[in-house]
TORKOL-4160 file (C-alpha; in steps of 0.2 Angstrom, whole numbers, padded with zeros to 4 digits, m for minus):
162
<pt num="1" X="m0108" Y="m0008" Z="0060"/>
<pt num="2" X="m0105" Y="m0022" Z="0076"/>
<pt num="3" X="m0095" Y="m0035" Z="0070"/>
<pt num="4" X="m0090" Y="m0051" Z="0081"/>
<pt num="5" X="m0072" Y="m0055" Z="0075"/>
<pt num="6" X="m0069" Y="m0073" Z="0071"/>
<pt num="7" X="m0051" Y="m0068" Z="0076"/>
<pt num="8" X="m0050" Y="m0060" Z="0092"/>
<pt num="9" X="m0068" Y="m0068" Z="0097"/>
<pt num="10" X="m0070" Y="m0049" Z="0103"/>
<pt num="11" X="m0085" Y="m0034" Z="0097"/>
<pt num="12" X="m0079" Y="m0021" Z="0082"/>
<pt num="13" X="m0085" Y="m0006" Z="0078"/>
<pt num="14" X="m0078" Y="m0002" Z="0062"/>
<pt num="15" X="m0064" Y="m0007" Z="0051"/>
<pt num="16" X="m0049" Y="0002" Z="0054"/>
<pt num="17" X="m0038" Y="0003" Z="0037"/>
<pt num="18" X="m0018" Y="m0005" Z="0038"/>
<pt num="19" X="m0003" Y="0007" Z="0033"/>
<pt num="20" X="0014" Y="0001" Z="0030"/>
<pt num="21" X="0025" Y="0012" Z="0038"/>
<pt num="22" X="0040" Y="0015" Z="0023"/>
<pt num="23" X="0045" Y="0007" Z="0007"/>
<pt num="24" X="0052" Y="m0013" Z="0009"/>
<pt num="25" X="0068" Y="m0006" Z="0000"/>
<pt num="26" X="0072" Y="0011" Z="0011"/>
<pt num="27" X="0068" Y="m0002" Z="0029"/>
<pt num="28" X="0082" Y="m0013" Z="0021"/>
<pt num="29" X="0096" Y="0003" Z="0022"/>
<pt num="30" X="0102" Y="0000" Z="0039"/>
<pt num="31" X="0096" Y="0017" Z="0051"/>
<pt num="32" X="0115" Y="0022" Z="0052"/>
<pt num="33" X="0116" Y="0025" Z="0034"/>
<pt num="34" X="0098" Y="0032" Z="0030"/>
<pt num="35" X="0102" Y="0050" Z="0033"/>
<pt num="36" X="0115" Y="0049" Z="0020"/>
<pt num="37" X="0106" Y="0038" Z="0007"/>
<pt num="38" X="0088" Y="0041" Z="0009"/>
<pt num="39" X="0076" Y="0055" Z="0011"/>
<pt num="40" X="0058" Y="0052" Z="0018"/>
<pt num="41" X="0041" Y="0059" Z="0022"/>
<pt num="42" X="0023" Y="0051" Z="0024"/>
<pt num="43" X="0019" Y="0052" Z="0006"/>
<pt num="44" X="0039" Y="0049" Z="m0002"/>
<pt num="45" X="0055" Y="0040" Z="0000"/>
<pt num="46" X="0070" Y="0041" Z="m0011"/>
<pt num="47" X="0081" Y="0029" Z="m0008"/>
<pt num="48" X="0102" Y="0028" Z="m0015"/>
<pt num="49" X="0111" Y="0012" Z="m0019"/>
<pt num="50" X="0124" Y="0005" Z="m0030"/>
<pt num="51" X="0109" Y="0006" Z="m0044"/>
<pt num="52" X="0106" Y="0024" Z="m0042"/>
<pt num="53" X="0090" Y="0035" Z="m0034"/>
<pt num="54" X="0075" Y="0026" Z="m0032"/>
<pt num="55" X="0057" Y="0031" Z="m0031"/>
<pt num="56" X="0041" Y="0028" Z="m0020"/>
<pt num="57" X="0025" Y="0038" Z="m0016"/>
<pt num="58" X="0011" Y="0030" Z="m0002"/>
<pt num="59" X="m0006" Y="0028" Z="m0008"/>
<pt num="60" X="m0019" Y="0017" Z="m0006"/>
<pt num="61" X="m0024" Y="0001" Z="m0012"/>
<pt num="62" X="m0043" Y="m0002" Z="m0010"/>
<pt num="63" X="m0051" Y="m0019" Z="m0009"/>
<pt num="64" X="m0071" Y="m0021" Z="m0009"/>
<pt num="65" X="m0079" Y="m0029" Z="0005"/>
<pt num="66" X="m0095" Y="m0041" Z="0001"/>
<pt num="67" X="m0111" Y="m0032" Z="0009"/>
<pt num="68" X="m0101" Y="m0016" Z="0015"/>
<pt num="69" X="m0101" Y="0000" Z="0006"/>
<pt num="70" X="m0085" Y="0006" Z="0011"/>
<pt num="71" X="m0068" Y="m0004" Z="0005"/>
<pt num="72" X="m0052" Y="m0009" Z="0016"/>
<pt num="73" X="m0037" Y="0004" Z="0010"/>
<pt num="74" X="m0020" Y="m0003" Z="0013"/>
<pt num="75" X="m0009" Y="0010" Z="0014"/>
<pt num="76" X="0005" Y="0004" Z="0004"/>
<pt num="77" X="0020" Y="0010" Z="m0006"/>
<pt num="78" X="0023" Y="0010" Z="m0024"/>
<pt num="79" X="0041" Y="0013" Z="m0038"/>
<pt num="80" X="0039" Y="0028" Z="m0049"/>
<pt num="81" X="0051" Y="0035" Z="m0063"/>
<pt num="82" X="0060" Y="0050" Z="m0055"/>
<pt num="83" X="0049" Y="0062" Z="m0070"/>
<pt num="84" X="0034" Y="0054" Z="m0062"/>
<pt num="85" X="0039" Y="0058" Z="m0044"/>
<pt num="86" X="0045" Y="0074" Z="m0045"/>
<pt num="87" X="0027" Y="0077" Z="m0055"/>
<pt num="88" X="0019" Y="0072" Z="m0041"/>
<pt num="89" X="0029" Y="0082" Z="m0029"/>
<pt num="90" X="0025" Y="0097" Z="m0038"/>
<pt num="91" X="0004" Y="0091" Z="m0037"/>
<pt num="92" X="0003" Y="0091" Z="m0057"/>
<pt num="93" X="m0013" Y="0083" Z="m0065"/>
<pt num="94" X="m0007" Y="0066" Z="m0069"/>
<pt num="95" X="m0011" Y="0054" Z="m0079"/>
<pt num="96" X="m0010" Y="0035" Z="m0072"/>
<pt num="97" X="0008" Y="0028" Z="m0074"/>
<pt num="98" X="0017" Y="0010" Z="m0069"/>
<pt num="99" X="0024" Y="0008" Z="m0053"/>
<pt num="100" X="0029" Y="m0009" Z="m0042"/>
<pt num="101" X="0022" Y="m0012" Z="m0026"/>
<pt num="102" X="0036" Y="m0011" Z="m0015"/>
<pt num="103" X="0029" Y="m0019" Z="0000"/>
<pt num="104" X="0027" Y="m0036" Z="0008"/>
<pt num="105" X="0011" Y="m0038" Z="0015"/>
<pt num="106" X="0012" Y="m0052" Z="0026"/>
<pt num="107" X="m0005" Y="m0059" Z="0026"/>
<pt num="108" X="m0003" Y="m0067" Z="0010"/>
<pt num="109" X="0007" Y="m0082" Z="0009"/>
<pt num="110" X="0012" Y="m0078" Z="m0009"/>
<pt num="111" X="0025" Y="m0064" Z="m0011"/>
<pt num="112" X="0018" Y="m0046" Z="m0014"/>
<pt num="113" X="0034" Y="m0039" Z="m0016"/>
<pt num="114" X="0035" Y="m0030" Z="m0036"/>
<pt num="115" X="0017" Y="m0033" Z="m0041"/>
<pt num="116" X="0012" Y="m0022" Z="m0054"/>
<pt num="117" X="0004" Y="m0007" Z="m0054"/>
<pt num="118" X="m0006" Y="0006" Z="m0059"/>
<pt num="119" X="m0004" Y="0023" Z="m0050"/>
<pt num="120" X="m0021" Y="0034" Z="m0051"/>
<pt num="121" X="m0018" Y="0050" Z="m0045"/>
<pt num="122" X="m0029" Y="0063" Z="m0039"/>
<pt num="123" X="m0021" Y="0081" Z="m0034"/>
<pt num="124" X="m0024" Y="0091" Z="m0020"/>
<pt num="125" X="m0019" Y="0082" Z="m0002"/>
<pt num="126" X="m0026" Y="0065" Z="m0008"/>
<pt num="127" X="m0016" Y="0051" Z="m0009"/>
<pt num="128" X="m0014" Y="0040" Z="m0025"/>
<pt num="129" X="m0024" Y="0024" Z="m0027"/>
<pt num="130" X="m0016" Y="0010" Z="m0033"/>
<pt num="131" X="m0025" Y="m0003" Z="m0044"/>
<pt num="132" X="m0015" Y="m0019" Z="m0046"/>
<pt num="133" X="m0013" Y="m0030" Z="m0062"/>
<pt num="134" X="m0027" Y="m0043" Z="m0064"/>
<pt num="135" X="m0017" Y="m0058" Z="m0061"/>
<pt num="136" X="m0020" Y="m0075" Z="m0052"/>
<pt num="137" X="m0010" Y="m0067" Z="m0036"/>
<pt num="138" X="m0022" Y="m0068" Z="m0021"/>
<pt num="139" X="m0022" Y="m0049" Z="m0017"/>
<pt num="140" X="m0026" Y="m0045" Z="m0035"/>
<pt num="141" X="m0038" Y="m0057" Z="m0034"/>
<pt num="142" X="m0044" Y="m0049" Z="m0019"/>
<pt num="143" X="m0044" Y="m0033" Z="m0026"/>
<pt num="144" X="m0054" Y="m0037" Z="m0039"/>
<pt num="145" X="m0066" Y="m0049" Z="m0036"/>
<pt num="146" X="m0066" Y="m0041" Z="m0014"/>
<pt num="147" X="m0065" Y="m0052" Z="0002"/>
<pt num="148" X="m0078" Y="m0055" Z="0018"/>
<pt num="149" X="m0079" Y="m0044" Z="0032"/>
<pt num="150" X="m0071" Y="m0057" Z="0042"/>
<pt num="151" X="m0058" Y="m0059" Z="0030"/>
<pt num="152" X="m0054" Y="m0042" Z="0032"/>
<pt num="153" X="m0053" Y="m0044" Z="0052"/>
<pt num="154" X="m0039" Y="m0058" Z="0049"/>
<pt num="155" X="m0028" Y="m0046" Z="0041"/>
<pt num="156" X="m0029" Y="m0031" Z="0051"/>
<pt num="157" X="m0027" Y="m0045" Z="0067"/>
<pt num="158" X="m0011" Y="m0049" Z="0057"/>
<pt num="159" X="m0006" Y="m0031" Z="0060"/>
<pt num="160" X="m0014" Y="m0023" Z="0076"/>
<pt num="161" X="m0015" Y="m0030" Z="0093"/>
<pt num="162" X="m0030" Y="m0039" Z="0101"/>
């Protein structure tokens, strides 16, 4: 699929899915106290404060394209209870549970940071999906109702280099 990007003015391929790289909350503990306060790995973070333990898994939050088959996954972070993560670190069948998004995306003028959401897990090696709740926020909007191809270009320019 060629795609002349309205952003860069250059030729595309295909589109690349976005990943944030750790949880808003465990980038805010400063690097000298993270080996003491947080633990991480590409799918979990736990991260200690004068709150207590708290808990994020990485999945994906899918939003449909118009015309394309396949969506645009941000790879994204979201809370879970401490039953629920330890579930998931032990690759139980879950059912879907509550989590916030713990994330700001910075394409969306409107604060992402502790959306709601619904955490859809699916075993094995896949990540969770994450389904947002159908408010007026523009990435819920997005996720439900999907976004141009060209849309998509302008957030992953937000993100990647020309």
């Amino acid at each position: 699929m060629a795609f002349r990007c309205t952003a860069c003015d250059a030729d595309h391929e295909a589109l690349p899915d976005l990943g944030m790289r750790a949880p808003d909350p465990y980038l805010a503990v400063p690097e000298d106290e993270r080996a003491a306060r947080t633990t991480f790995s590409e799918d979990r973070c736990t991260v200690e404060d004068d709150d207590g333990v708290h808990y994020f898994v990485r999945g994906v939050l899918y939003i449909p394209i118009h015309g394309q088959d396949e969506p645009f996954g941000l790879g994204v972070w979201v809370s879970q209870s401490r039953t629920n993560y330890e579930r998931y670190e032990r690759n139980e069948d879950m059912e879907p549970t509550f989590g916030w998004l713990v994330n700001r995306i910075g394409h969306y003028a409107e604060d992402t940071l502790l959306l709601k959401t619904r955490v859809h897990f699916h075993g094995g090696t896949s990540r969770p999906t994450f389904e947002l709740e159908p408010t007026a926020h523009p990435l819920a909007l997005d996720q439900r109702c999907g976004i141009s191809l060209a849309r998509a270009w302008e957030i992953v320019h937000r993100y990647l280099p020309n």
